[in-house]
C-alpha positions, 0 to 999 in steps of 0.5 A: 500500500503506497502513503502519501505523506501528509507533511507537506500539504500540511505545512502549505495549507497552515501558512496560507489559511494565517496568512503569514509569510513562510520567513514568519512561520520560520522565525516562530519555528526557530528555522530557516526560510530554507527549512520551511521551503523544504518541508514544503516542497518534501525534500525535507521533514522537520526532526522530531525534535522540533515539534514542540517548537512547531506545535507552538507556532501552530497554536499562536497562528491558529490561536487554538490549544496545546492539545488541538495544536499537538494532535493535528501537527503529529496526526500530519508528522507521523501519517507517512509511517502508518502511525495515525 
């Protein structure tokens, strides 16, 4: 069975529904633009280690709580290994 990974998607659709730019979604990440243009493009995905970091960002640009944040940022993450 072939998994599409939901990652980059994911990543696409959050910056354009919060209108903010990608360079606005890095510096609340605490990457590079580069960074983010990879997760976007799927030649990159963020090390696990930087979800918290992203969970934040999300909760500030969707203005929705830690666990709403955790759930759909891990659900996008981890959907390629057949996880969620």
């Amino acid at each position: 069975m072939q998994v599409t990974d939901k990652w980059p998607a994911y990543m696409a659709n959050l910056i354009k529904e919060a209108e903010i730019t990608q360079q606005d979604f890095a510096t609340l990440c605490g990457v590079t633009p580069g960074a983010i243009s990879q997760w976007l493009s799927g030649k990159r995905r963020p090390n696990i280690s930087l979800l918290k970091k992203i969970i934040t960002a999300v909760m500030q640009v969707k203005k929705i709580s830690r666990a709403k944040a955790t759930k759909e940022v891990c659900k996008a993450y981890l959907f390629e290994y057949g996880i969620v």
